[in-house]
N, C-alpha and C positions, 0 to 999 in steps of 0.2 A: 448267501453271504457275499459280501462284496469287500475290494480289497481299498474304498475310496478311504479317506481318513476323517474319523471322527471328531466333532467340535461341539463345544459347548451349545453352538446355535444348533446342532443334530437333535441333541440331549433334549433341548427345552421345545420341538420341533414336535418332536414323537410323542409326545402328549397332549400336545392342541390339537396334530390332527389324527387322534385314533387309534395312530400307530403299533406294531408290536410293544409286547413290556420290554423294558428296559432289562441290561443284565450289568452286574459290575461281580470281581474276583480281584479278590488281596493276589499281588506278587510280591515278592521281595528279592527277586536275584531272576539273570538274564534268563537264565533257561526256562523258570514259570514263566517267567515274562512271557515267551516267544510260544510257549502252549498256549497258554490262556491267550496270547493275541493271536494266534491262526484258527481257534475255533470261530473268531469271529462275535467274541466276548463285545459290548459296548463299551465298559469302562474298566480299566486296570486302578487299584486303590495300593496304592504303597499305605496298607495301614499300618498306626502304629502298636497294633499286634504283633506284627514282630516283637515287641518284649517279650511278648507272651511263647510264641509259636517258633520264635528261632533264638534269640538269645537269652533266655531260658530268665527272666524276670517273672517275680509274681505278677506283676499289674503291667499297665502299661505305664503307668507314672516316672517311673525311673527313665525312659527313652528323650534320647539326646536328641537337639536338631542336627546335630555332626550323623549321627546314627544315623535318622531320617535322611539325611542328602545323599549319606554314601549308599544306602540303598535303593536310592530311587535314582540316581544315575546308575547304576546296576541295571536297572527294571528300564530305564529306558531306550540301550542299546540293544533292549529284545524287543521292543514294542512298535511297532509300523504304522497300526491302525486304530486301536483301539486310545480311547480319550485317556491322558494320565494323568492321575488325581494323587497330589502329595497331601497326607495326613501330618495338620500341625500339629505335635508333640507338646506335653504339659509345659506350662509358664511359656510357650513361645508366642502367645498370644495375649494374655490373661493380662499382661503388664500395664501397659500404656497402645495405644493405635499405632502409633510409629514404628515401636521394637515388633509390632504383629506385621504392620505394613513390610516391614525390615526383613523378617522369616519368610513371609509367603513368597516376598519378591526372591531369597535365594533359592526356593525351589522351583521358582521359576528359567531363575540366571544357571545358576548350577549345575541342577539337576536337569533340566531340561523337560517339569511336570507342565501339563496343560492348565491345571486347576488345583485348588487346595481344597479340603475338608477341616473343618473346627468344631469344636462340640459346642454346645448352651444354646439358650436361648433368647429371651428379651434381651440378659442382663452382655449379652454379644453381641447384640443387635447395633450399636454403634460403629462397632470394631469389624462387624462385616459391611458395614455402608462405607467405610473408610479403605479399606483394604480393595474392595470393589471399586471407588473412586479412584486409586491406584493403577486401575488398570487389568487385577489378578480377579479372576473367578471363583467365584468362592460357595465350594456346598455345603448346608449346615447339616448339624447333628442333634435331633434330641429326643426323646424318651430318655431310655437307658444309655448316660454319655461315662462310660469308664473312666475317665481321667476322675471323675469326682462320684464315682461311685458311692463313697463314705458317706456322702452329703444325701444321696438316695437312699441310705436304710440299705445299703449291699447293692450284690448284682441281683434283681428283679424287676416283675414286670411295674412300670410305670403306667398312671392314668387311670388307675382302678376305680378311682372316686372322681366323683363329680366335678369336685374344685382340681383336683390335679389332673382330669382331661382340659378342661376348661383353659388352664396356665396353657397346658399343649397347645390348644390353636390358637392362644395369641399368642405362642413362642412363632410355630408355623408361621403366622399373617406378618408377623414382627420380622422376621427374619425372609419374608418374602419379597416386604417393603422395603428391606434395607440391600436388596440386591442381590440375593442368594441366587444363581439358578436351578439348585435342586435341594432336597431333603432326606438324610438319610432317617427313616425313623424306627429305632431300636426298643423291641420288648416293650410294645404295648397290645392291649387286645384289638382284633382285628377290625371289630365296629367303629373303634377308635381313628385307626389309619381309615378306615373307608370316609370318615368323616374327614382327617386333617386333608386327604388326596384330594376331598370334592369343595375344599375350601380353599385352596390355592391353585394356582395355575402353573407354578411350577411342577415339576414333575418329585417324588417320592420315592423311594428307594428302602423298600422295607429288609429289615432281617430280625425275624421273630413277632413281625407285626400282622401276619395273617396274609388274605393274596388278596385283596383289593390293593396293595399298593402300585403306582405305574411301573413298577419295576423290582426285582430283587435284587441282594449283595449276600455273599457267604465270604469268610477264612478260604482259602481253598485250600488250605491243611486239614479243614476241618472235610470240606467236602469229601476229597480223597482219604479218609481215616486215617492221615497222617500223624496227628496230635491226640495222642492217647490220656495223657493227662485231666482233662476235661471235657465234656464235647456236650452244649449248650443242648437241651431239650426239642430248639426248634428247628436244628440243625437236621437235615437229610444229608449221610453219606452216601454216595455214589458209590465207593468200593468202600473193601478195607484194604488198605496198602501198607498198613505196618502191619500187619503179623508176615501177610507177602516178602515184606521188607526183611524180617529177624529172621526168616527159612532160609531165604539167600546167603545173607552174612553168613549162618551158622554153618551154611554146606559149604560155601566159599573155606572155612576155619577150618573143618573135616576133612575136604580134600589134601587143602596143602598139610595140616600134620600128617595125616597118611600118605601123603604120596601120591597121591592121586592128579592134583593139578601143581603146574603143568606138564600135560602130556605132548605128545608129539605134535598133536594137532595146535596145539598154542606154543609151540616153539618155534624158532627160527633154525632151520638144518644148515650145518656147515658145510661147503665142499668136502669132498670125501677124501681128497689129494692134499687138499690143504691140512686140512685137519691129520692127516698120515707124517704130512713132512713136519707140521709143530710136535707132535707125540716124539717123534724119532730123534725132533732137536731138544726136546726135554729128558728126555732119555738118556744121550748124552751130557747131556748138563750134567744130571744127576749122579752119570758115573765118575764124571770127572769131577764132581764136589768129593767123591768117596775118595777115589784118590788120592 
């Protein structure tokens, strides 16, 4: 691991020549931030799962750009090393070029992200040559893109069929041309990704797409068993950390109604003089109230 600071020209580096796979991890607040950036993570995702995972929305649909920037200024006063990637939230893009140019450039200005992420395909493909021409980095999304889940038949795997692999790699090739430096590609079969990764030169960033892709992305709520609510089939937890989590709370509750904490050892002890001469001036007090 090295402490130099990663760049878009890193990302798109490590797949021409060979390199290790690629790693990215959702943060949403300083403290993940500064975990996930000292392992030596490649890319931090301010995704817009946070709906999901911390402000407790069904979808991600309902997440604001005011939402997205205040968290990723958060994620970015933890962050040193690792590339950071703001996730454009629903309608911040979908509108016109401008108002998308307008979003990615405040989490650039604002937030202080390296790069943005947007979901779709061909029908984006305009909107990230533009946004690109701007100046802002831009990584696409597509198999399974949540914003527009509906329009997919739900959350499942995308590209089963012939014609809807087929859309995949010219979303891919489309979204290659128009400037993307990377790919995230979400819930498709993994023959799929081995195809869209060996069709583009940009690098890929699979989650639920199998392991030929040049790299992977997880929730890191999910990774750490933090989000019990639902936890995606292709997801690997590393721990479980919420059950860990509700022992803590419940002994923390247990102690103090019993008595238990604080004890000595988490107190702060008074001088023993001082503490003699306030008793003795309460004491008096008390008698002279009675008086």
């Amino acid at each position: 691991m090295t402490a130099k600071k990663t760049t878009v020209a890193d990302i798109v580096a490590r797949k021409a020549a060979g390199g290790d796979k690629l790693t990215m991890l959702t943060a949403y607040d300083t403290s993940f931030a500064r975990l996930v950036d000292g392992t030596g993570i490649d890319m931090i995702l301010v995704g817009d799962s946070l709906g999901n995972v911390v402000l407790g929305y069904d979808s991600t649909v309902p997440v604001t750009m005011e939402e997205m920037l205040h968290h990723a200024r958060a994620v970015r006063r933890g962050t040193t090393r690792a590339l950071l990637v703001g996730d454009m939230p629903f309608l911040s893009y979908q509108v016109s070029a401008a108002e998308a140019i307008a979003n990615a450039g405040r989490f650039m200005k604002e937030a202080g992200c390296e790069a943005v992420k947007l979901e779709g395909g061909e029908e984006v493909a305009d909107t990230v040559r533009a946004v690109v021409r701007a100046g802002i980095p831009v990584m696409g999304h597509i198999g399974l893109t949540p914003q527009t889940a509906g329009q997919l038949g739900g959350y499942k795997v995308q590209g089963r069929d012939r014609e809807s692999a087929r859309r995949l790699l010219a979303a891919a090739r489309a979204l290659e041309s128009a400037g993307a430096f990377a790919l995230v590609l979400e819930c498709i079969p993994d023959e799929l990704a081995r195809l869209l990764s060996e069709a583009v030169a940009i690098p890929t960033i699979g989650i639920g797409a199998g392991p030929w892709c040049d790299g992977q992305v997880l929730v890191t709520h999910d990774l750490l068993g933090l989000f019990e609510k639902f936890v995606p089939s292709f997801v690997k937890s590393y721990v479980r950390l919420a059950p860990q989590i509700k022992t803590a709370l419940a002994a923390f509750r247990e102690e103090v109604t019993g008595g238990a904490y604080p004890d000595a050892a988490h107190s702060f002890p008074m001088d023993g003089e001082v503490a003699r001469q306030l008793l003795a001036e309460e004491e008096g007090r008390a008698a002279g109230d009675h008086d």
